[in-house]
N, C-alpha and C positions, 0 to 999 in steps of 0.2 A: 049259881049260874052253871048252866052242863058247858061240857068240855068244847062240844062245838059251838057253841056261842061266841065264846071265848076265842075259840080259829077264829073265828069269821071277825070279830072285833080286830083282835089281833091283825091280820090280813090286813083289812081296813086301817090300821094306823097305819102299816108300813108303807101302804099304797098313798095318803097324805102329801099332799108336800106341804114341808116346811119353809118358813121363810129364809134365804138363804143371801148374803152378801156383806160388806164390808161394815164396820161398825167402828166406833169409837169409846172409850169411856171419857169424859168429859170432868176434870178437875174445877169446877167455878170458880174456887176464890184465886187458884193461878192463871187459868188458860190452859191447862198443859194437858195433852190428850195420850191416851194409850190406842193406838190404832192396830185393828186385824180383820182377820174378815171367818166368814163359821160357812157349814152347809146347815146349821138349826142356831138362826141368833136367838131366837127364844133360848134355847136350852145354852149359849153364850152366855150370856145373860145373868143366870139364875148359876152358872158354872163361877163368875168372874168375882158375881156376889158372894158367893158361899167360900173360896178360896182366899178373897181378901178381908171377910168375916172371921176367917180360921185361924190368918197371916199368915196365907203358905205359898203364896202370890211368886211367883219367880223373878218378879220384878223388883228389885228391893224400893228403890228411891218410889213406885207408886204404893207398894205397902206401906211405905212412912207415912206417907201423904195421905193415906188413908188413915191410919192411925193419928194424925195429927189434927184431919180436919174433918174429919168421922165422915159417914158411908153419905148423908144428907147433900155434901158439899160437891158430890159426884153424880152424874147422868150418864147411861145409855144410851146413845146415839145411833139411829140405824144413819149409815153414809149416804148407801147405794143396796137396794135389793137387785138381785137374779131376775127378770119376771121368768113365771111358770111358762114350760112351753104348753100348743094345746095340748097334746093327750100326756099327764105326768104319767108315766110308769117306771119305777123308781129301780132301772134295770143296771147292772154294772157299765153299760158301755152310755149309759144315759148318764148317770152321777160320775164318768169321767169326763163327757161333754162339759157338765158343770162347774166341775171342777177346778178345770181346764180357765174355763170363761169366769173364775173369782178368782182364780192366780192373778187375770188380766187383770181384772177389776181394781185388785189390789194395789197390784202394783202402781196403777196411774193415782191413785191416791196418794200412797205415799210419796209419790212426785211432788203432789198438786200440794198436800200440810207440810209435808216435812217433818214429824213426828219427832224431833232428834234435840239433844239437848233442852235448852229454856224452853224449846216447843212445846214436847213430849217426854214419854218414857221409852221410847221404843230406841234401841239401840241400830246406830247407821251402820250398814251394809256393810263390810270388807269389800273395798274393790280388788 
């Protein structure tokens, strides 16, 4: 493949947009969820797998859990996506827009589960 092909490819991915919004990992046999949110839950995803595959997960009690009741007994959850706006151009003051609006997102989530303790894994907020 010559080199400009390769731009232009290139180009073209970054112009993409990704799917972008709040997610969960989902523990079946407890209920207890690891809640965040990405701008690429695809590349969340395949990140969250590979880290608690390796046991390098920063969460200890969901690396246990993982380790105890292997990777089967767990789901990816999308919560809540971003929708695309029309024209995506994936410009710095464009992915602060977004940004911006998955802090929001987030946040009312973690309202609405509660992710804390017996819930989750996610550690409650310092007020």
């Amino acid at each position: 493949m010559d080199q400009k092909k390769k731009k232009e490819l290139a180009n073209q991915y970054v112009q993409t947009h990704r799917q972008m919004g709040v997610y969960q990992l989902k523990n079946k046999a407890n209920g207890k969820i690891w809640l965040g949110s990405s701008m690429d839950l695809n590349g969340m995803n395949n990140r969250l797998q590979f880290q608690l595959n390796m046991n390098t997960h920063v969460n200890k009690a969901l690396q246990e859990d993982w380790k105890r009741y292997g990777a089967e007994q767990f789901s990816f959850e999308i919560v809540e996506q971003i929708k695309p706006r029309e024209e995506f151009v994936q410009s710095p003051d464009e992915l602060e827009k977004y940004k911006e609006e998955l802090a929001c997102m987030e946040q009312l989530w973690f309202e609405e589960l509660q992710p804390y303790g017996e819930r989750g894994y996610n550690k409650r907020p310092v007020k």
